[in-house]
N, C-alpha and C positions, 0 to 999 in steps of 0.2 A: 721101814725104818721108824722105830718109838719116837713119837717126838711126844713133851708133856703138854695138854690139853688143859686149860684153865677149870673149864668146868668137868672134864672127866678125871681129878688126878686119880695116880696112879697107886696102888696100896700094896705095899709089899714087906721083906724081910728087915729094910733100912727106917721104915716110916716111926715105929716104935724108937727108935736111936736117940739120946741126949745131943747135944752139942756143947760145946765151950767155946767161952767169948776171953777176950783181952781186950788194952788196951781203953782207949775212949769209950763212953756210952755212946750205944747208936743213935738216940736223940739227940747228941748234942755233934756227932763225928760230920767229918767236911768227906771223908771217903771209908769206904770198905773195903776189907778184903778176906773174902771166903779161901779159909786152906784146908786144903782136899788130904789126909792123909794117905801114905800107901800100905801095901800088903802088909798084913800082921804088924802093924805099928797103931797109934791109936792117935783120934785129936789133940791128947795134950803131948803127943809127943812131937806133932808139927807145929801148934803154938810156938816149941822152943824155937822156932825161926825169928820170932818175933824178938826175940833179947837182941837180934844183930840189926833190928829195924828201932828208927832212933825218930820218925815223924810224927809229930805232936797232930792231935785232932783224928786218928786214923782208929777205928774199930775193926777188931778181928775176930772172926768167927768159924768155928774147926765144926764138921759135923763127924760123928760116929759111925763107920760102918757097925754093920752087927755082924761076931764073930771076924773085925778086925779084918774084913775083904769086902772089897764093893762087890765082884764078882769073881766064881771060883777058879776063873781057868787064866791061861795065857792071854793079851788084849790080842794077840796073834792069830787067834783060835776064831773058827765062825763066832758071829754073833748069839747066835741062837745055844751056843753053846753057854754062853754066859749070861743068855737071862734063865731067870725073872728080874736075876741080880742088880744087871745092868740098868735097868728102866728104871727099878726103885732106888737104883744111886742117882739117876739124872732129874727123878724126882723131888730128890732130897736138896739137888741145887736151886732149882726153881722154888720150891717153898723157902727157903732162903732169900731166895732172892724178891721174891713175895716179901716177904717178911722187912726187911729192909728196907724196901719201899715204903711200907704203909708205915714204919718211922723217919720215914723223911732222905731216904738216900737209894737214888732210884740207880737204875743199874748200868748209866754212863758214869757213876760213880763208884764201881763197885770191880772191883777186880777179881777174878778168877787166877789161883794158883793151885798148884798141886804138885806132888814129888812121886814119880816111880807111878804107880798104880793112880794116884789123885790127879797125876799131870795129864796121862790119858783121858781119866772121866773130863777133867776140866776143859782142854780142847774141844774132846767129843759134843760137850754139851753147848760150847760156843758153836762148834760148826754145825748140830741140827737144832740152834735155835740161833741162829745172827741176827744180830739187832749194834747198835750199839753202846759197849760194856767199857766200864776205864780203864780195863787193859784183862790181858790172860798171859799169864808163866806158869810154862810147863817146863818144870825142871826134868830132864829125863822122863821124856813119854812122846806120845804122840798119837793118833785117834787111832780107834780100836776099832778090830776084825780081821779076818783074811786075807780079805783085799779089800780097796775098798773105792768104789762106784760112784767115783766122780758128779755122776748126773742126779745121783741121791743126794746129795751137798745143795740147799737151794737157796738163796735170799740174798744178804748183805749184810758185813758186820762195819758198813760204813766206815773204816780205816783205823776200827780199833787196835790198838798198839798190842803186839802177841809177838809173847819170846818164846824163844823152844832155845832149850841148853843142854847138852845132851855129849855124853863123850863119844869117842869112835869105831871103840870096842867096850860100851857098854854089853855085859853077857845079857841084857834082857830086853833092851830097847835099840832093834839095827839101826846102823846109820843110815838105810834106804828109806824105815820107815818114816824117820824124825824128815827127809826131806820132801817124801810122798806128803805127808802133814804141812808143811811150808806151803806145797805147790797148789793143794785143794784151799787154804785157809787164803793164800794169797787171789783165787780167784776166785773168792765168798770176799773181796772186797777189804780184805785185812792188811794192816801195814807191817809186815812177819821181818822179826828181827830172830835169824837162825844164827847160834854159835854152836860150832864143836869145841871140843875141846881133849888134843890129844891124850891116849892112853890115860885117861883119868879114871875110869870105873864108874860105876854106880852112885853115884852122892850128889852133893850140892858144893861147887866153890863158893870162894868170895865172891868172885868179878859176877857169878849170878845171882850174889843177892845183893850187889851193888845196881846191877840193872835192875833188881824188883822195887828195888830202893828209890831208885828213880823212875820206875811207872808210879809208883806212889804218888811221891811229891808233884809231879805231874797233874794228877787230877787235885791235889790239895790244893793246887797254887790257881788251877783254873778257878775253884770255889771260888777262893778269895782275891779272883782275881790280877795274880802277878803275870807279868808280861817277862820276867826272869824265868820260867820254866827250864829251860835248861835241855839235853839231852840223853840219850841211853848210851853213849858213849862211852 
């Protein structure tokens, strides 16, 4: 299993890719949050999440796949099936999240989200590099491969806060997998807030970017300190 190596990284078809930012500058932002876009969509089209997010001090930053896929098959499908792809998209989070650090927002401040294809890398990448991050939302997704080997999952994401939101007849994302993803993340140490959400399809509700809304403020409010933090309720 690919995990990213500091001093090996890894060089692929994503490493060439732009990103786009919103929001706050990251030298000056109290939190992050990396959005992962999905298939054949692009980063500024998951930016538009950010018009329905209203927290002041927070910097956002979308990376590019190239040709608009992180990787070319099902996240269903062997892995091996989906690299090199795979690796230089998890690449592509870690140099991010590099990056962020070394302007001052290390990555218990830094949240991990993604839709459809971006939710699966983003899981993936928490659960083979746990440490912990100010949160992961995975709207519709869940870790990627065939099956997937429990005993390969290894560390501790110290009880970083992870949503998975997901309908119940999503056509691309089963509702086993989104629970197999709960049960592996929940014992990598994660505090795993799982919603279904009847016959809903493929998208993103309100009620889940009211939760991402509130893992936000969450780590804002730890910066600065409030004792109001609130819940994902």
């Amino acid at each position: 299993m690919f995990r990213v190596e500091p001093n090996a990284p890894f060089r692929g078809l994503h490493q060439n890719e732009e990103y786009v930012v919103a929001g706050e500058r990251a030298v000056h932002a109290d939190a992050a949050v990396i959005l992962i876009h999905g298939r054949g969509a692009s980063a500024e089209s998951i930016l538009r999440l950010v018009e329905q997010l209203t927290i002041p001090g927070v910097h956002y930053v979308a990376p590019q796949a190239s040709n608009h896929s992180w990787y070319p098959w099902s996240f269903l499908k062997p892995i091996e099936m989906n690299e090199p792809g795979l690796s230089s998209a998890l690449q592509v989070v870690a140099d991010l999240l590099i990056e962020l650090d070394e302007k001052g927002i290390p990555e218990d401040r830094v949240l991990l989200a993604g839709f459809s294809q971006g939710a699966c890398l983003a899981t993936e990448f928490a659960a083979r590099h746990p440490r912990r991050y100010g949160g992961v939302a995975a709207l519709s997704g869940g870790l990627i491969g065939e099956t997937l080997p429990s005993a390969e999952y290894r560390g501790d994401l110290e009880k970083t806060p992870v949503f998975l939101g997901c309908s119940d007849v999503d056509p691309h994302i089963p509702l086993e997998r989104v629970q197999q993803s709960t049960t592996i993340l929940q014992s990598l140490g994660a505090d795993v807030d799982e919603r279904i959400y009847p016959g809903m399809g493929h998208t993103v509700n309100r009620e889940e970017m009211d939760v991402l809304e509130s893992m936000i403020q969450r780590v804002v409010d730890s910066v600065n300190g409030s004792t109001a933090i609130g819940n994902t309720e």
